[in-house]
C-alpha positions as CSV (number, residue, x, y, z in Angstrom):
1,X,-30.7,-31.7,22.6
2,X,-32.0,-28.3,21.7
3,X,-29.3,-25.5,22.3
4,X,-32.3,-23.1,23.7
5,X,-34.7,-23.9,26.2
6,X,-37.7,-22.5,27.3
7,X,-39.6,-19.5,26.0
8,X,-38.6,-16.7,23.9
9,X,-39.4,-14.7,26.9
10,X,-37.2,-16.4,29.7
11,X,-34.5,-16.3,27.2
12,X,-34.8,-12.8,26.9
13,X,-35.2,-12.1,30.7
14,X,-32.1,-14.4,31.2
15,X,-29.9,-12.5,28.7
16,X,-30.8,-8.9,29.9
17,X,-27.3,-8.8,31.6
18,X,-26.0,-9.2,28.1
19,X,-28.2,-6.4,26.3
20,X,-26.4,-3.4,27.8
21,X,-23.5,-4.9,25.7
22,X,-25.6,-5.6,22.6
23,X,-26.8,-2.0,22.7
24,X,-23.5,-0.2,23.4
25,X,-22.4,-3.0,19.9
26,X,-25.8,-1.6,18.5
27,X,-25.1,1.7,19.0
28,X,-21.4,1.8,17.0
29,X,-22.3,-0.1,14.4
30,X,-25.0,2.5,13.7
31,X,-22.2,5.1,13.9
32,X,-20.0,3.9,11.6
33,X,-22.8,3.0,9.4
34,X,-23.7,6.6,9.0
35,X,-20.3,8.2,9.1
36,X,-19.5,10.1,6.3
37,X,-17.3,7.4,3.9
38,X,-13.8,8.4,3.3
39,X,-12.5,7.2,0.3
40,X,-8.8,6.0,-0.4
41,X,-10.2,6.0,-4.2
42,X,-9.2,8.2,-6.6
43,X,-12.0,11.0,-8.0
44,X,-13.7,10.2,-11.2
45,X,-11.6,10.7,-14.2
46,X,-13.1,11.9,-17.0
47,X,-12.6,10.5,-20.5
48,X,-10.6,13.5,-22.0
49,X,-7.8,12.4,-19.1
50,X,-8.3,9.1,-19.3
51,X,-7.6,9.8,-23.5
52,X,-4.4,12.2,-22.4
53,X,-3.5,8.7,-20.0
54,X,-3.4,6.7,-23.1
55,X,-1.7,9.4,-25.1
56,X,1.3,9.2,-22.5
57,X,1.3,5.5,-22.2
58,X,1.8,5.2,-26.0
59,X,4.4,7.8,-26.1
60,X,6.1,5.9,-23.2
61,X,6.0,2.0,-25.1
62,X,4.7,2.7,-28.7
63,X,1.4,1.1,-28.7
64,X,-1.9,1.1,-26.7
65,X,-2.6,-1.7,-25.3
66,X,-2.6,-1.1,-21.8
67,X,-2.2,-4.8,-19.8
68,X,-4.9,-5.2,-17.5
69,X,-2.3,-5.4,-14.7
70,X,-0.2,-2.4,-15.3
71,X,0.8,-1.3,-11.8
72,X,2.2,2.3,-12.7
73,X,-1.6,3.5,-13.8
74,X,-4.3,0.9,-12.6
75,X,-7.2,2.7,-12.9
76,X,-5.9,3.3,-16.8
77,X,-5.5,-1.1,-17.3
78,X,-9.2,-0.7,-15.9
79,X,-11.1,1.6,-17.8
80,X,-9.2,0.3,-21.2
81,X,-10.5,-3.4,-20.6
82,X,-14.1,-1.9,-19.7
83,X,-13.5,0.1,-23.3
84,X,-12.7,-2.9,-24.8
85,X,-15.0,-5.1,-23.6
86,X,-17.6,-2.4,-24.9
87,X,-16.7,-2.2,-28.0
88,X,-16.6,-6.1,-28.7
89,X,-20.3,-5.7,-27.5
90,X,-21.0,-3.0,-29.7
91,X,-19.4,-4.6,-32.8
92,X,-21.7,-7.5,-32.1
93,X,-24.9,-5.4,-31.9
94,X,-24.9,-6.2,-28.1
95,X,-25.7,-3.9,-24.9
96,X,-23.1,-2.7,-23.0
97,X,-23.0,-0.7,-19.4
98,X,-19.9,1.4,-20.2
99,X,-21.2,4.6,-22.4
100,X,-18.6,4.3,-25.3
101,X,-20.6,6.8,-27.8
102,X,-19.7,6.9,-31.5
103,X,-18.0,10.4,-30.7
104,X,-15.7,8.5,-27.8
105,X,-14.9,5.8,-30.6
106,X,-13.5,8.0,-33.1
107,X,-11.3,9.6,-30.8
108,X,-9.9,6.2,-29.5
109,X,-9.6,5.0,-33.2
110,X,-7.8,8.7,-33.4
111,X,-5.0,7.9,-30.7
């Protein structure tokens, strides 16, 4: 049997106890929609830190190879996969999203 009987209309007169509720619900979920978002993220780092964050991580353990897990700095293990992953695609003549210029190449190939 059909869950819902009768008209869209008698349903709705039927449930117009319920829509107080469903307004009131409405009514914060627009609020929290439009609150202002408050991020527990960092800010944007740009790529000179990001290049002083490597610097330090291969002062600390010799090399630069920052493991994608690396719980002391895991924004760092983020944006060095992402680099990688770019420049694999940009060896193979293939597009990438990150923006990994020539200029920020040489200066990785520098560190």
């Amino acid at each position: 049997p059909p869950v819902h009987t009768g008209t869209f209309s008698e349903r709705k007169r039927n449930s117009s106890a319920t829509s107080d509720a469903s307004t009131t619900l409405h009514k914060t979920r627009k609020k929290i929609k439009t609150r202002k978002k408050t991020s527990t993220k960092q800010p944007k780092t740009g790529f000179d830190e990001r290049c002083n964050q490597l610097l330090r991580f291969k002062e600390e353990f010799g090399h630069c190879n920052v493991p994608r897990r690396y719980a002391d700095n895991p924004s760092l293990a983020h944006c060095c996969s992402a680099m990688r992953q770019a420049y694999n695609k940009r060896q193979q003549g293939m597009k990438t999203n990150y923006t990994l210029s020539q200029d920020r190449i040489e200066r990785l190939e520098e560190i």
